[in-house]
Each structure stands twice: as structure tokens, then as C-alpha cells.
N, C-alpha and C positions, 0 to 999 in steps of 0.2 A: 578542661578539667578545673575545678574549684580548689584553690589551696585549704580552704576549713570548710567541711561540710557538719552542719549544726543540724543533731535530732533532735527537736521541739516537742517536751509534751503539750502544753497551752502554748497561743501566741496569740498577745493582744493586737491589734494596730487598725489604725484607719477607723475605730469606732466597732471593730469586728472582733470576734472572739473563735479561733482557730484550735484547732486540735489537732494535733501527727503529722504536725509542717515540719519538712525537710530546709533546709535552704543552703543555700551553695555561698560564697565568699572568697573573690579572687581581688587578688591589689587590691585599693579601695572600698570595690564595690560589692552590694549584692546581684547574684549574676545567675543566681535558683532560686523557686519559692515553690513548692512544689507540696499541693495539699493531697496526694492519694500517696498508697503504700507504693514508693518509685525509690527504687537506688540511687542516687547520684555519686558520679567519681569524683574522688577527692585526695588529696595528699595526705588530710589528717581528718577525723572524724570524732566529733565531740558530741558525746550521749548527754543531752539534756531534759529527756524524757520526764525528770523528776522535779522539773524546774519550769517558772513562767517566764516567758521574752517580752520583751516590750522593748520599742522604737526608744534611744537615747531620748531620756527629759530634758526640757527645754527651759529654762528662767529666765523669762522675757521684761525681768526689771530689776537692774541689780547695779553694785557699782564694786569696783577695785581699790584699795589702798585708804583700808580703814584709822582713824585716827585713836586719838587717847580721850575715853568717855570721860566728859564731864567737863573738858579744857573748851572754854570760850570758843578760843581762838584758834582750836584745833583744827581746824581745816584750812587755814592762812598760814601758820607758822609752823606747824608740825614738819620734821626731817622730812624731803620730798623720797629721798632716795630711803630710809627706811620704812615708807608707804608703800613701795614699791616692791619690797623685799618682801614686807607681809601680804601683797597681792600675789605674788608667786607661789608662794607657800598656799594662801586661799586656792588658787585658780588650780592647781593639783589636789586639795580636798574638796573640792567641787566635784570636779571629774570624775574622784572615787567614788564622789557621794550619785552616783550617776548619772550627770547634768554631763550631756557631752557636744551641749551648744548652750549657749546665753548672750544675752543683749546686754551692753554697759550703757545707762543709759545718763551719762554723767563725773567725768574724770578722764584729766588730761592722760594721766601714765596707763590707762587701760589700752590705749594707742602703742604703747612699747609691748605691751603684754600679749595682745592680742599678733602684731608681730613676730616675736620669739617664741609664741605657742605653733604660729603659720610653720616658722622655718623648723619645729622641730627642737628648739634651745631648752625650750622647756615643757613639762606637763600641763596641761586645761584643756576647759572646753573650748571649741570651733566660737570667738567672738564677732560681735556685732557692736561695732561702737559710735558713739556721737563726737566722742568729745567733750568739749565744756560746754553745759547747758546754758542761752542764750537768756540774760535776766534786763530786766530796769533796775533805776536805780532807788534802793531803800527799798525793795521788794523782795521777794523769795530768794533767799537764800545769801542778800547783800542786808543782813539784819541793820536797821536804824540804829539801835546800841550798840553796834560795832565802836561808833564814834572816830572811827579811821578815813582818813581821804582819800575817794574814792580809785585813785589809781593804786593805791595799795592791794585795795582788795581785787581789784580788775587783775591785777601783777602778778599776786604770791597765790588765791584760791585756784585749785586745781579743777573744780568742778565748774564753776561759773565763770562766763563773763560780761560785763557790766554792757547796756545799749540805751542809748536814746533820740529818738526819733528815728524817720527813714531811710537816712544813708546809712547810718550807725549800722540799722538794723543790715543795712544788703552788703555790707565790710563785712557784719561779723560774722554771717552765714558762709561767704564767698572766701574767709580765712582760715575758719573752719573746715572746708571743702579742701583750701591748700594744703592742709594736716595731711590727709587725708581719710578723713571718717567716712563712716558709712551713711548716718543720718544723723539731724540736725535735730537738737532738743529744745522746745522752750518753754518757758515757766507762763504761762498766762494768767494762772491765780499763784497764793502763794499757801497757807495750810488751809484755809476756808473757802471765800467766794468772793475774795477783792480785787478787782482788774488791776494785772500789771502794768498793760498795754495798750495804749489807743486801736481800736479797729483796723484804723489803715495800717498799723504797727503791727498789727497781726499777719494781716492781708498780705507785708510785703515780705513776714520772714516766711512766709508759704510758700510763697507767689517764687521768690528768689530759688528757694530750698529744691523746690521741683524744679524752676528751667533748668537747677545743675544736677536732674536727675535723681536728689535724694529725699531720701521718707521722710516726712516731719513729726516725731514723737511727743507731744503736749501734754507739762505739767499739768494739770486743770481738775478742779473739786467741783466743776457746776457753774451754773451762771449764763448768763450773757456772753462772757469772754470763753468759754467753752463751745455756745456754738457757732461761735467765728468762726474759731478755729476748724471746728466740723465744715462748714459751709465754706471756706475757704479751700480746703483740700489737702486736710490731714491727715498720716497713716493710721496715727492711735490716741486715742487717748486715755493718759496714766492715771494712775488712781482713783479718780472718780467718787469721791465720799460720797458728794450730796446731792447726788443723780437726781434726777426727776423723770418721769415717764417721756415727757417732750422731749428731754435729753435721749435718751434711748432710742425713741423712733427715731429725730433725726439721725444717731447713728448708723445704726441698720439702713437708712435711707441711701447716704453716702457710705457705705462699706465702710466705717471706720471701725478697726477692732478694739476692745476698750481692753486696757489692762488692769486690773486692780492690785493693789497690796496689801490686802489685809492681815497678811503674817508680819507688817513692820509694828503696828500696833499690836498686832497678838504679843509677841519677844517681847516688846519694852515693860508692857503693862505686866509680864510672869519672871522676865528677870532683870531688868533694867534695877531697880533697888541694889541688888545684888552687885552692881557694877556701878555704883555710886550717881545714879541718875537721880534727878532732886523730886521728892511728892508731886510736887506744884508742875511738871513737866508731864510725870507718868500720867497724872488722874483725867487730864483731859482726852487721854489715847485709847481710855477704857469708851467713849463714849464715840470716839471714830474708830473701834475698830466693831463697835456694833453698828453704826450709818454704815461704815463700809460694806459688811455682810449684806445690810438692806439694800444698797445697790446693786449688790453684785446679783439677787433676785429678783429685783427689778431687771434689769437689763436681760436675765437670762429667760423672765416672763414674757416679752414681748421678742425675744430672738435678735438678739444685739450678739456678733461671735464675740468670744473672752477668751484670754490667757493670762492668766495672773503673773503677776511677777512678784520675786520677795521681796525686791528692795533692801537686801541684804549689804554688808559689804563696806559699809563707813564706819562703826561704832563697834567697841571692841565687844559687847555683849552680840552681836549679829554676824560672825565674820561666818565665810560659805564654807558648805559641807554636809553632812547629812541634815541638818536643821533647814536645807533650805525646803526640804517635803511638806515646811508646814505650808505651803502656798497651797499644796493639793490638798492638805486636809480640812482648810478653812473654804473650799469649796465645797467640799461636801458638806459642812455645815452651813452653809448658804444655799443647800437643797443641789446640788450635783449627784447625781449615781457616781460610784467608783470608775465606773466606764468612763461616764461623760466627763468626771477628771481625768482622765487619762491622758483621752482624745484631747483635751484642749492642754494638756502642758506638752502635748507632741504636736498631733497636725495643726490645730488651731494656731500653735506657740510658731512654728515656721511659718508660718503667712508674716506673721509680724518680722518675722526677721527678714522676712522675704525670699527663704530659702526651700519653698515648697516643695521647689521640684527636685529638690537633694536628701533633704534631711523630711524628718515629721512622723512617715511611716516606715513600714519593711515592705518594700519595693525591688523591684529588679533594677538595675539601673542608679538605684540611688545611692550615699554613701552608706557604709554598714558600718551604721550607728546601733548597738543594741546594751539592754539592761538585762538579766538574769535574777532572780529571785525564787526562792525557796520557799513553798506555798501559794497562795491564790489571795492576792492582791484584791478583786472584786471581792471577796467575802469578808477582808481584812488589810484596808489600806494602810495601813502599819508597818506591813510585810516593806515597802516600799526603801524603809529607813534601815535595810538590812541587806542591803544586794552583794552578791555573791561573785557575779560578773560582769564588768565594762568593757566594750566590744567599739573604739573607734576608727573609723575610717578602715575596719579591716586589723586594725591593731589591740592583741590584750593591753586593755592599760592596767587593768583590776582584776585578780584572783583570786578569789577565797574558793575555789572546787577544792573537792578532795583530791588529793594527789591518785594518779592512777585515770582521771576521766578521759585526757586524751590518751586519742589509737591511732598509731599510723597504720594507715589503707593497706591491704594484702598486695 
């Protein structure tokens, strides 16, 4: 017998669109999926007849324990521990906002977070984490105007840490492994098309990443050092601004799934002003967050799989929560049907995390991850930013129903 037995008027998943699905939910899991007019026993029985279900959303590029906009040095010196406190507070509006998995692809304290959401200490979604993303030195994200020596920044930033040359590279993979994170992240370009990396520097943070079994997630905008990294034996690679069609097919070639984030530019460039970001910073965002779009139909013209990620989660104008939808709405502007976003921030989005056979769709067997909404999300992906119910692991985290919808079983 199922402890919550769910009536489904629509039910998205797997790329399919369902109608008068029952489903059953016992512990964890789903354990019915039951498409004809069929009774299942249940303890408690929730009429959703009036509502659309959809497989828990998935943001497959994000980061925890945002700093103070506009501060230099905000991510060196910013309080470690009140980073951390507003990652908590994020990682339960996440959750609500109906994301009830995501990947941290960038930040040491996402490692505690991820942690204390496992044991139950606190609210968010199901995490996937790197760690500190693996850089050179005067490269992505170790800014040359820092003007600070370089064990500082190696020391105090939470997201990066500093490498150079070959052993460098297989310590820092094999440290990060000690943490213990889920996959390895590293910068190969850094905003545009400029190598971080020597080839064989690429080679070995791959090469190393997988003998210890974990996925390698790649910084990368294009270029040469982009398809090293493809050709070497990466899981994904992130943002992707200045794709080229060779870029794409070798993706597709090696199953690499790309992620893009065109909602980090969409935010800066509509409210970054607003939160004291300078002209000269916003105006160039306006111009990669159109390349970005043009990739993203690139890639989706020639059959490259995507899951976008928002990239949310560092800057106080970005922190997670219902804002994080705008990843799915900047794919339908880059030519996606409502559907085929759908599919890619669920089943596409669990390939990257690597969680297919758990999470992505509604499944028997898998966990009972589910979203609830009021109206029809394919006519009006809007609806998306308004859910009514979060369903994790079998657990209400989120309920906006009217009171009265649950029934206990005769």
C-alpha cells in the first residue's frame, strides 16, 4: 500500500505529456504510475486533478554563499561563516522555488551545505558539488588586479584554487577528491577565448579526475582549449558563449552535455544597476547574453543534449529562488518548445548530475521528486514561477493547496 496516493490531472515527464495518472508514493520512492481509470490503495489520497505535475527542476549550474555586490574583494574577504548562513537561507528558497536537485559548480562551504541538507539539519535541494574550481595563475577568477600574492588568494577564496603545471594539477584534483566532492571543476578559458592551460595541463586534470572516478565539469567559452577538454574526456561543458558548429559536433561526438547560462547575463544586464553594479561591467553582458542564446541554437541545431544552469548564487542581485526559472525561459527564447525545456531542466539536467536513474522523471522506483502547478505550463511557461507544491523524496517541503485537498483512505 502507498502512503500518498497522487490523482493527476496532466503529467509532464520524460518528454511525454500524460493525462489521469494516478501514482502511488511510499518512503522515498515512487512505487505506482498508473495511466488507465485504476484505484490504488493508499493511507492518504491527494486530488490534483486541477493541477500540472512535473519531475522536481533541476539547476545544473549554480553556486552557494553569495557575497556583497560591487566589493572587489568580496569573495576573498567577505565573512566565511555569514556566506554560509545566506547559503541556507538560499538552499530552502531554492527548494520552494521548486528545484529539488542542483549542481554547485564552484564553492568550498557548498560541501557543508550539501551535507546538512543529506542528514536532514536543514531545507534544499538534493546537491551535487565540486568544490573549488581548479584555475592557473592570473586567470579566471585569480583577476591580475587583485595585486595580492598569490597564496592569499589560493588561502581565503572559497571558490577557486590556484595550479600550475602537472603535479600542481594531479595534488589539486586528488585534494579535492579528499574533501570529498562529487566532481572536479576547471576553468580552461576565462570570460572569452583565452587558454588557461597548457594541453597536457588539461590532459592531466581529466586524465587524473576520472582514474578517481569523478566527472569533469569545464569552465570554457570556445576555442582550442575547449576542445581539449571535449577530446580528453569531459562530462560537460559550462557556458559556452562562443560556440562554433565544430565545437558542437565534437560535442555530440563524445556525449559531452553542454550547460549554458544565459540567465547570469540576462539578471545583470535588467537588474545589476539596481544593486550598484558599475555601466562599464553591465554593457558587455548585454552582448554575451545574445552569443549565449546564439549558441545555445547552435548546439541545439545540430543535436548537442543541454541543461542550462543559472549560475545563480554569488551576487546579491542573483541569490536562488523563484528567479532561478529564468534558465528555462531563456531557452525558449533560444527556439526550445515549452516541453523540450522542460525535459532538459529534468531528464537532460540528471544526466549531468549523474543521477538518471533516480531523479529527472516520474518513474517507479525512483525518488519522488515532484513540482505542482496551477494551469498549463506548455501554453504559458510562466506558470512555472508560481508552484503550489514540492514533493521531495516522498516529503511535503512546499504547500500552497487549499486546505481541505488531502483525504484520508476509507
Amino acid at each position: 500500500m502507498s502512503s500518498l496516493v497522487i490523482k493527476c490531472g496532466v503529467l509532464i515527464s520524460d518528454g511525454k505529456v500524460y493525462e489521469n495518472v494516478t501514482l502511488g508514493i511510499k518512503d522515498k520512492y515512487f512505487v505506482d504510475f498508473v495511466e488507465e481509470d485504476k484505484e490504488i490503495e493508499g493511507e492518504e489520497i491527494l486530488d490534483l486533478s486541477e493541477y500540472t505535475i512535473l519531475p522536481g527542476l533541476i539547476d545544473a549550474h549554480l553556486h552557494f554563499g553569495p557575497d556583497v555586490a560591487g566589493h572587489k574583494y568580496a569573495r576573498l574577504f567577505e565573512d566565511g561563516d555569514k556566506k554560509l548562513i545566506k547559503a541556507v537561507v538560499d538552499a530552502k528558497n531554492l527548494l520552494h522555488a521548486g528545484f529539488t536537485s542542483a549542481r554547485d559548480v564552484g564553492g568550498e562551504r557548498a560541501l557543508a551545505l550539501r551535507d546538512c541538507i543529506n542528514s536532514g539539519e536543514i531545507e534544499g535541494p538534493r546537491l551535487i558539488c565540486s568544490g573549488r574550481g581548479i584555475t592557473t595563475l592570473g586567470c579566471a577568477e585569480d583577476n591580475r588586479d587583485y595585486n595580492l600574492p598569490v597564496d592569499i588568494v589560493d588561502k581565503y577564496c572559497d571558490m577557486i584554487r590556484i595550479v600550475s603545471g602537472k603535479e600542481e594539477c594531479q595534488r589539486a584534483v586528488r585534494e579535492e577528491y579528499r574533501r570529498g566532492v562529487n566532481l572536479i571543476k576547471i576553468f580552461v578559458n576565462g570570460e572569452y577565448l583565452e587558454s588557461n592551460f597548457s594541453v597536457s595541463e588539461i590532459e592531466t586534470l581529466i586524465e587524473e579526475a576520472r582514474r578517481l572516478g569523478l566527472p569533469v565539469a569545464v569552465h570554457a567559452n570556445g576555442g582550442e582549449s575547449l576542445r581539449c577538454a571535449v577530446k580528453a574526456g569531459c562530462h560537460t561543458i559550462e557556458h559556452g558563449v562562443f560556440l562554433e558548429e565544430e565545437d558542437c559536433l565534437l560535442m555530440k561526438e563524445n556525449g559531452v552535455i553542454f550547460v549554458p547560462t544565459p540567465a547570469f547575463p540576462y539578471i545583470i544586464t535588467n537588474v545589476g544597476k539596481d544593486f550598484g553594479v558599475p555601466e562599464d561591467t553591465i554593457a558587455p553582458q548585454k552582448e554575451i547574453l545574445e552569443r549565449a542564446l546564439e549558441s545555445i541554437r547552435l548546439a541545439k541545431e545540430v543535436g548537442t543534449e543541454i541543461a542550462p544552469g543559472s549560475d545563480y548564487g554569488i551576487r546579491a542581485f542573483n541569490r536562488h529562488g523563484t528567479k532561478n526559472i529564468n534558465s528555462i525561459l531563456l531557452l525558449i527564447k533560444a527556439g526550445f518548445s515549452a516541453l523540450e525545456a522542460i525535459t532538459s531542466v529534468t531528464k537532460t539536467a540528471s544526466k549531468v548530475l549523474g543521477l538518471e536513474d533516480m531523479i529527472g522523471t516520474i518513474a517507479c522506483g525512483k525518488y519522488a521528486d515532484l513540482i505542482a502547478v496551477k494551469g498549463d505550463p506548455l501554453s504559458n511557461i510562466e506558470k512555472l514561477k508560481d508552484i503550489s507544491l514540492v514533493i521531495k523524496e516522498g516529503e511535503i517541503v512546499h504547500n500552497l493547496l487549499p486546505e481541505g485537498i488531502f483525504k484520508k483512505a476509507n
